[in-house]
N, C-alpha and C positions, 0 to 999 in steps of 0.2 A: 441224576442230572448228567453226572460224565455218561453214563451209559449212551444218553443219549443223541449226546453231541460224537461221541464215538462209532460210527458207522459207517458202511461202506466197503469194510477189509474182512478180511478172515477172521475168527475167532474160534479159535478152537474150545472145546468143551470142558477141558480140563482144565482151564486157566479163567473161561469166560462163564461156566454153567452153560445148562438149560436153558434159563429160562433170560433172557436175554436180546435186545434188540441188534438185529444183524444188518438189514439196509433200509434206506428212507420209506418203504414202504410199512413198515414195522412204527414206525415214528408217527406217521400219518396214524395210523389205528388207535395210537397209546394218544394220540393227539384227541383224535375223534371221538375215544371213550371218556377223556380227562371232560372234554365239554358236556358231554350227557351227564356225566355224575353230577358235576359244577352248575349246572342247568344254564349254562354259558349265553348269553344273547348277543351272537354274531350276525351282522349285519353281511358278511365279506364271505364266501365261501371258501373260493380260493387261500384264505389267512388260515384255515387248518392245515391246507398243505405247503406252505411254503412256511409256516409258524413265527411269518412276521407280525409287528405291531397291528392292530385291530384299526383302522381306515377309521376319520374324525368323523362319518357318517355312523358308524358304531355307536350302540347305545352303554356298552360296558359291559360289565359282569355284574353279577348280583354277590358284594361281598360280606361277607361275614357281620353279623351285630357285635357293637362293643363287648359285650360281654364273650362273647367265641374269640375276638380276636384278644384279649385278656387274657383269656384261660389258655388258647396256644404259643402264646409270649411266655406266661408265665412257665409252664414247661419247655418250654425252649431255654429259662432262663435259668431254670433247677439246672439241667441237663448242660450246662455252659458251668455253671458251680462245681457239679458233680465231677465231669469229666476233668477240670482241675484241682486236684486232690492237693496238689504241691503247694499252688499259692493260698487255699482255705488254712493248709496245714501252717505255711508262714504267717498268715496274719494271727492264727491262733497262738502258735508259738509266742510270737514279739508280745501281745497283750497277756499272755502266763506268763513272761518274762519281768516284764513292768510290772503287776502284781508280785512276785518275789522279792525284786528289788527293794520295791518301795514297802513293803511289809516289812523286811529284815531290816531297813535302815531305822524303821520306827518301831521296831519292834515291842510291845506291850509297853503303851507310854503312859505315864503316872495318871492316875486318877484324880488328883488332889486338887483343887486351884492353890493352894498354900504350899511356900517351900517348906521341907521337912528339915526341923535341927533338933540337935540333940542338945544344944546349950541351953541357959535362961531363957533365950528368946520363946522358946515354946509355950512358957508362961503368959504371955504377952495378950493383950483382947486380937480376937480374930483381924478387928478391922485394923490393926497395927502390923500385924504379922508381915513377912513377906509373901509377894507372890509367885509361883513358880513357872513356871514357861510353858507349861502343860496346855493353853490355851491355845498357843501361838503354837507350839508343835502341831496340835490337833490341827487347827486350820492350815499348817503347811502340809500335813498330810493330803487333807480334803483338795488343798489347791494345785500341788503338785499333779495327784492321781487326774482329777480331772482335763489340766493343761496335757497331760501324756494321749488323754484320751483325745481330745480336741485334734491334735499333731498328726495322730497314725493313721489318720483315715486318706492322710496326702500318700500313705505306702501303696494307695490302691489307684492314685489318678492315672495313670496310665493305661491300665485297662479298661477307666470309662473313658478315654481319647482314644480311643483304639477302637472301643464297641461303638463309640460316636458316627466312624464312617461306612461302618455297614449300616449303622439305622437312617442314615443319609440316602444312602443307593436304595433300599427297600421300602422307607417312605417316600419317596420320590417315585418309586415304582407305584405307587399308593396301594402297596399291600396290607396296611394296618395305618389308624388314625393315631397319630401323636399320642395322645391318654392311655389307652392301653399300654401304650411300650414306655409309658414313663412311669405307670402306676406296676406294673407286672419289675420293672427293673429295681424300685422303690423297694418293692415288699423280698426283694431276694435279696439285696442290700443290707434291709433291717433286719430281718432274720438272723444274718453272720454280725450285723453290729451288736444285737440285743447278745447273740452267746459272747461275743469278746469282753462288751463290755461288761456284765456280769460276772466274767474268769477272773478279770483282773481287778474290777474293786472288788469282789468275795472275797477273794485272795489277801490282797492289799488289807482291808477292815479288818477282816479276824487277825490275823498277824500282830496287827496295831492296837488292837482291842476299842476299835469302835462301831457302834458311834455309843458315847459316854451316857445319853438317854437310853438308850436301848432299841430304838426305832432302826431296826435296820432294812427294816421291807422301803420306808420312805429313804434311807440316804440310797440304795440302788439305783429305785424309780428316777429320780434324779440325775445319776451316774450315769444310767443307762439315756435318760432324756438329753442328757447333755452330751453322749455321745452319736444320736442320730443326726441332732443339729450339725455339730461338724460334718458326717459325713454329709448331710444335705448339702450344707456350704464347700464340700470339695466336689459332688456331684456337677454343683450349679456352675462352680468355674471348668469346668471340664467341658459342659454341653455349650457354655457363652463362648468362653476364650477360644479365639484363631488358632493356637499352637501352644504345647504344654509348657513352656516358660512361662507365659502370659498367666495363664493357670494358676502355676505358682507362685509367681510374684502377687496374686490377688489373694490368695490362700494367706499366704506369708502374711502380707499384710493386715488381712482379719485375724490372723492368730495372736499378732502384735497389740492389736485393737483389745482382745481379748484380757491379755496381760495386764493390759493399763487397766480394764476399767471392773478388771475381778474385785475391787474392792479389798486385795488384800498389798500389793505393791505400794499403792496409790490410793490413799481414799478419795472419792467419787466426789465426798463435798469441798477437796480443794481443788478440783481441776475446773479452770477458766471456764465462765458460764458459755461460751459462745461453742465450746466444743463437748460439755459436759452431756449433751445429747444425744453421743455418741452410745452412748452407757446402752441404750436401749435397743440396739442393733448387737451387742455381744452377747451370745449366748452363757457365756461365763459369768456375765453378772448378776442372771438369775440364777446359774445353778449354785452360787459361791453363797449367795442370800439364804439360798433352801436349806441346805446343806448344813451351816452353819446354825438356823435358828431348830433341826434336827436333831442336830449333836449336842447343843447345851440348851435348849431353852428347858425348861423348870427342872434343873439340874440345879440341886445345893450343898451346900457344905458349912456342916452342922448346924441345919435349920435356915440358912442363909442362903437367899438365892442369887447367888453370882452368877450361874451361868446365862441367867435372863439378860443381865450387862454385858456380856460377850454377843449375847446374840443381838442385840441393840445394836451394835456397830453395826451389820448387815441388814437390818431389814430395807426394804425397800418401799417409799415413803411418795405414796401419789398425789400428794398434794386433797384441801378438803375433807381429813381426815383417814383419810383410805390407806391403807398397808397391806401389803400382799404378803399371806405368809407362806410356809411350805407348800 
């Protein structure tokens, strides 16, 4: 493209090559070959050599099917990934980091639901016994790693504000239909979300020694589903919002939304009926329900199924008998 808005002057061979356009007559040719390949349907003759806009009596070009423009998006899209090696490497970094963290601070947390004594008390009938905190770790693990996850996908809005105003100039040129370029952006997206998130809860789970079922293909799936939804939701304000505060202020605010209605700050059945609808637009209140009925449901201790009651607090309950579970 600079070659060949560039013409006109000298160009010497050593700096310019061979092969190379040197004055507007050269321009015209690469002009009049681009349309034969293109099978271009120019109305305007004159518009190959001056390479202005094609005259409203023009019938257009013949462009690409969804599917080609797809597939040149989505290499276009590799090739945008690829060539920044820096930022792929920072967001890997931050999500290895968050799985560290949060592994060593929980690091192999008690198995037991019962606290463990060495006095009489251990005598005691089970349902007497104390209980130990082991539950409520375990769901702080689950809630925490998730809400980290939900958060870091805002370390990337800027670059979909940024990639927003070339897909403005290029669709407006009508080089490609909206779908392509938002299905081709989607899938390079989730590729880099699907390996983070996976780094950092593998990481995170082994460290902590979960989940206490043993199910650990289902609490990833999960992990990982709960972190595409964020970043959808920090995509969606990036393509709406005017200017990237706006963005984050709507971001911030879904993450807040989040918080509340994960079911573990806040249970869900006291929040005021007029607003308790909310529940259902937070991606965090289904992943908190899966997650949790993953980790303890038919989990017992000695013979006794407790963890079925932990995971009772979570399920989510649709009324007519219906219950969603993992």
């Amino acid at each position: 493209v600079l070659d060949c808005i560039t013409v006109g002057f000298e160009k010497p061979e050593d700096q310019y090559g061979t092969h190379t356009l040197r004055d507007e007559e050269g321009v015209e040719r690469l002009a009049l070959a681009y349309q034969q390949r293109a099978k271009l349907e120019v109305c305007d003759d004159d518009w190959v050599g001056r390479l202005g806009p094609p005259t409203a009596r023009c019938r257009g070009s013949l462009r690409p099917g969804r599917l080609g423009q797809y597939w040149t998006l989505q290499k276009q899209q590799f090739r945008i990934a690829l060539r920044s090696p820096g930022t792929i490497a920072a967001r890997v970094g931050l999500h290895l980091l968050i799985g560290i963290l949060i592994g060593s601070v929980y690091y192999n947390i008690d198995h037991s639901f019962l606290q463990s004594r060495d006095d009489w008390g251990r005598f005691l009938p089970l349902q007497l016994q104390q209980q130990s905190s082991m539950p409520k770790d375990r769901i702080g693990v689950l809630f925490l790693l998730c809400l980290s996850q939900t958060v870091t996908p805002n370390c990337a809005m800027s670059f979909f504000l940024d990639d927003r105003q070339y897909y403005s100039k290029e669709a407006a040129a009508r080089l490609y239909t909206a779908l392509p370029y938002h299905v081709a952006n989607a899938v390079t997206e989730a590729l880099i979300c699907v390996v983070n998130a996976l780094l950092a809860s593998g990481i995170a789970t082994s460290m902590a020694g979960l989940p206490l079922s043993g199910n650990w293909g289902f609490t990833m799936l999960i992990m990982v589903s709960n972190h595409l939804c964020a970043s959808a939701m920090v995509q969606m304000c990036a393509r709406l919002s005017p200017n990237q505060d706006v963005a984050y202020v709507i971001s911030a605010g879904y993450i807040i939304l989040c918080m509340l209605f994960a079911n573990v700050l806040v249970k869900v059945d006291s929040v005021t009926p007029a607003l308790a609808w909310l529940r259902w637009i937070c991606s965090l209140f289904f992943a908190m329900a899966g997650l949790a009925e993953v980790e303890f449901a038919g989990t017992a201790e000695h013979g006794i199924p407790v963890g079925d009651a932990v995971a009772a607090d979570f399920l989510i309950h649709l009324g007519h008998g219906i219950t969603l579970h993992e």
